[in-house]
C-alpha positions in Angstrom: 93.9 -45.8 116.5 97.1 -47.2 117.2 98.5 -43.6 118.1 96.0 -43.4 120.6 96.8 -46.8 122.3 100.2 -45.7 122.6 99.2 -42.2 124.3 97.0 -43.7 126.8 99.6 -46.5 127.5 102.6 -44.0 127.6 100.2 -41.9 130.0 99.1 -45.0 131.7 102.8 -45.7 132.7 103.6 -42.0 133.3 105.6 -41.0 130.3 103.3 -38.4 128.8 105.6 -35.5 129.3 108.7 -37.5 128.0 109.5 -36.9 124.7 111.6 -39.3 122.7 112.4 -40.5 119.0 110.1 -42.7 117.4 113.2 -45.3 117.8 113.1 -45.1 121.1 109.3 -45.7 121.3 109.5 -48.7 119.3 112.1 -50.2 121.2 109.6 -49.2 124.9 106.9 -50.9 123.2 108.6 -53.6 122.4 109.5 -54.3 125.9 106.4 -53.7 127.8 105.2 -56.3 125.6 107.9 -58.1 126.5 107.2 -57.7 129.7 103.7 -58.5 130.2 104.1 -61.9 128.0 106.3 -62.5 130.8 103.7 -61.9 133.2 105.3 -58.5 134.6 102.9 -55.9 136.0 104.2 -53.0 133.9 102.2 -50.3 135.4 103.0 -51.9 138.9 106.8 -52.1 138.0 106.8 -48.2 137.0 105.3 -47.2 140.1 107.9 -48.9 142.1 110.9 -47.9 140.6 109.2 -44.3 141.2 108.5 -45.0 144.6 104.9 -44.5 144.9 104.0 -48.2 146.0 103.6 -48.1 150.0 105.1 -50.8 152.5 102.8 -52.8 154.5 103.0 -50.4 157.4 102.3 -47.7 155.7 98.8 -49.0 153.5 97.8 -50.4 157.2 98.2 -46.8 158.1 96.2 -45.2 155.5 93.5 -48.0 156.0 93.4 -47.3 159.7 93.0 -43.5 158.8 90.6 -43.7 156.3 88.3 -46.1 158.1 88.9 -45.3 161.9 85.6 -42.5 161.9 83.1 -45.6 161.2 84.4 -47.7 163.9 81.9 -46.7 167.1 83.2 -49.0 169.1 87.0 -47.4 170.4 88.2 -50.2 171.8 87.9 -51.7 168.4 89.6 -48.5 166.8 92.5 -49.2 169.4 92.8 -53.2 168.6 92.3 -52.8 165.0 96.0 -51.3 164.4 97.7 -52.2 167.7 97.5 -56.2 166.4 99.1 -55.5 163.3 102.0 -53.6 165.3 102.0 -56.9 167.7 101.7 -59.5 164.9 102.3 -58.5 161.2 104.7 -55.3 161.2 107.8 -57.0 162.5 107.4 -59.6 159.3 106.3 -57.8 156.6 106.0 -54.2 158.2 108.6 -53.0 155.5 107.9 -55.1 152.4 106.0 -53.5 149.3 102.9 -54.4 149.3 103.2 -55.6 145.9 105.4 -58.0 146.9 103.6 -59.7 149.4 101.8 -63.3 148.3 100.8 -66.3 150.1 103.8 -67.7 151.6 104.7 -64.6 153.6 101.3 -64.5 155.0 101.4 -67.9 155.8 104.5 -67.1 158.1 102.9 -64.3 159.5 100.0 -66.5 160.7 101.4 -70.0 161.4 103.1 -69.1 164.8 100.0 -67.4 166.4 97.6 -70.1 164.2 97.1 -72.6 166.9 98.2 -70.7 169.9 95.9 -67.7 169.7 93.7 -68.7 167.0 90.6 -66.2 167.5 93.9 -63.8 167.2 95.2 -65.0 164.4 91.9 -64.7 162.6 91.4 -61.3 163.0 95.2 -61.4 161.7 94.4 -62.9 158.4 91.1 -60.3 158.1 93.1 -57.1 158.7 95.9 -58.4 156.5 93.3 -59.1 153.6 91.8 -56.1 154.5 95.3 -54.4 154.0 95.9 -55.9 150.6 92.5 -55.7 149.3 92.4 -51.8 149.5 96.2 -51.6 147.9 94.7 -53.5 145.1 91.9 -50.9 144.7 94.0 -48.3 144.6 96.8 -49.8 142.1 99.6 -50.6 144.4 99.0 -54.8 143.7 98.5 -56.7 140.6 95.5 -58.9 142.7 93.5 -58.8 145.3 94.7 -60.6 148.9 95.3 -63.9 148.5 93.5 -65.4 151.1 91.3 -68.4 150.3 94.6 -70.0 149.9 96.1 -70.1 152.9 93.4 -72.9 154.7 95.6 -75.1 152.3 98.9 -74.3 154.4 97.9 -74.0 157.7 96.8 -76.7 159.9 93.0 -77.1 161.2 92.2 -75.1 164.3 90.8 -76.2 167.2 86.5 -75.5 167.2 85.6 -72.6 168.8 84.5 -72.8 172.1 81.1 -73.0 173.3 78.9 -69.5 175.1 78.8 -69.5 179.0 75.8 -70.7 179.7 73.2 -68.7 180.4 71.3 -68.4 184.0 68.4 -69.7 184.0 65.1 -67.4 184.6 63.7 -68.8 188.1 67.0 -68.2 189.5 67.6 -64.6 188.5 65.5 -63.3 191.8 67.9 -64.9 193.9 70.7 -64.1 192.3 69.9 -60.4 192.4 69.2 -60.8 196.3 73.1 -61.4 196.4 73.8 -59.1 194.1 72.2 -56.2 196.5 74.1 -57.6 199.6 76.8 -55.0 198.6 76.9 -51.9 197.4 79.2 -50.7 194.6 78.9 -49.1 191.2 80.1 -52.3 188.9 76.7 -54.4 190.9 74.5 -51.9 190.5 75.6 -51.5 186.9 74.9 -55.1 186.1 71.4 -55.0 187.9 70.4 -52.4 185.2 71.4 -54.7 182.3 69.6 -57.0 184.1 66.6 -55.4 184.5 66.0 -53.7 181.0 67.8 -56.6 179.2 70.6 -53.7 177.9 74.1 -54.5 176.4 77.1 -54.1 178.6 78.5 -51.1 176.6 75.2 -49.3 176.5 74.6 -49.5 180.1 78.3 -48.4 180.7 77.9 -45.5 178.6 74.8 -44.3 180.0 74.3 -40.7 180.8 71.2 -39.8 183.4 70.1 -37.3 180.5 69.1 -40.2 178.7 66.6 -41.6 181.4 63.1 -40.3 181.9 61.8 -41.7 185.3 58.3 -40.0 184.4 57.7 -41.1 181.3 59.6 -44.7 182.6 62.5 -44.7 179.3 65.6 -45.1 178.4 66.5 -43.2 175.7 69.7 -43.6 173.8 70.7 -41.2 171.2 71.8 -42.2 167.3 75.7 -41.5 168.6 75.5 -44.7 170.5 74.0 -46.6 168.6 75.6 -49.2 166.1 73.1 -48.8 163.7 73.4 -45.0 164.3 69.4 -44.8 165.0 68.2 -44.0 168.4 66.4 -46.4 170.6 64.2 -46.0 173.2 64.1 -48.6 176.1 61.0 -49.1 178.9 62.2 -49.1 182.4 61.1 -51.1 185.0 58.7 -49.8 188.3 59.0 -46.4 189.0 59.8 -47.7 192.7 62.6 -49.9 191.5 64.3 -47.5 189.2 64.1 -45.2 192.3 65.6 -47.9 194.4 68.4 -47.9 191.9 68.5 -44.5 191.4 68.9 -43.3 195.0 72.1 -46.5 195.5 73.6 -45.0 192.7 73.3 -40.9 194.3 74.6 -42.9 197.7 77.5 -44.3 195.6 77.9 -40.7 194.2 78.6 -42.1 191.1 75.7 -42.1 187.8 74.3 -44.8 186.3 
């Protein structure tokens, strides 16, 4: 058995095609043991000196790679990496991700923490994210250390509250104004309105989608979050031809 251990440890650490004495392997094992009592990442050591373990920069790269394709929503695929060029790369852009602990990230954050603190959130999740899929794959020792940070930053400001919304009885006259011109962002907003739509569904709408017959909206899987399509009733025929013939005028589609 203990031949075994020693094959799977020297393979483990990448020395399976090295051969050396028995001497020699008794003095190795002696000081990976060494080593870990001292609380050394052995594995994690070997890998740097061989430089496999990636920067910061680089595992944010991968991450954005690998994970980009799920993200429906491009604005988000933009923002997701484009903060962490902004915010995080010119701290710890070029540091081994092995290396990085609390205290680094806590520099990385405190600057932005109370200034731009809905920013500096989604700073502290991509930076876990970061860390947490360099732990999965072996680069780090432990996961992100996050939960620690509340400690060493100060409390932020509560977040604050919706716009309120308008109130039913007052949505006739509002639209009555909203009709006194004619442009495409108006009449965009009077069909959210008037099938209760989100904004990016109604600004990604494609008259293919619509069936003034059958009075529906339909919206395929592609554009959908949950990836399911969606059908949505329209209002009158006579006011989706209203709408319909401003936005022909405006030689624009809905």
């Amino acid at each position: 058995m203990c031949g075994s251990n020693q094959l799977v440890a020297a393979e483990t650490l990448g020395l399976d095609h090295i051969r050396v004495s028995l001497s020699e392997a008794r003095q190795t094992t002696v000081e990976i043991r060494r080593q870990s009592k001292a609380g050394i990442d052995v594995v994690a050591e070997r890998k740097k000196e061989k430089g496999i373990i990636p920067t910061f920069r680089d595992a944010a790269n991968f991450v954005y790679f690998e994970h980009k394709a799920a993200w429906k929503n491009g604005k988000h695929q933009a923002q997701w990496i484009s903060i962490l060029q902004t915010y995080v790369f010119p701290f710890i852009g070029d540091k081994l991700v092995s290396e990085i602990e609390g205290p680094a990230i806590r520099d990385v954050l405190a600057p932005i923490w109370l200034e731009k603190p809905e920013t500096a959130r989604r700073v502290r999740q991509r930076i876990g994210v970061v860390l947490d899929w360099s732990y999965a794959k072996g680069f780090r020792s432990t996961e992100a250390p996050m939960r620690s940070l509340a400690r060493g930053l100060p409390r932020q400001p509560k977040k604050s509250a919706h716009f309120a919304a308008m109130r039913y009885a007052d949505i006739p006259t509002f639209l009555v104004n909203l009709r006194e011109r004619h442009t495409v962002g108006r009449l965009a907003l009077e069909f959210l309105i008037l099938n209760a739509s989100r904004s990016g569904e109604v600004r990604g709408a494609r008259w293919s989608e619509v069936d003034l017959r059958s009075k529906v909206w339909t919206l395929p899987a592609s554009r959908m979050k949950m990836e399911r399509e969606h059908a949505v009733p329209l209002p009158p025929k006579h006011t989706m031809f209203w709408i319909g013939r401003r936005a022909f005028a405006a030689k624009r589609t809905i």
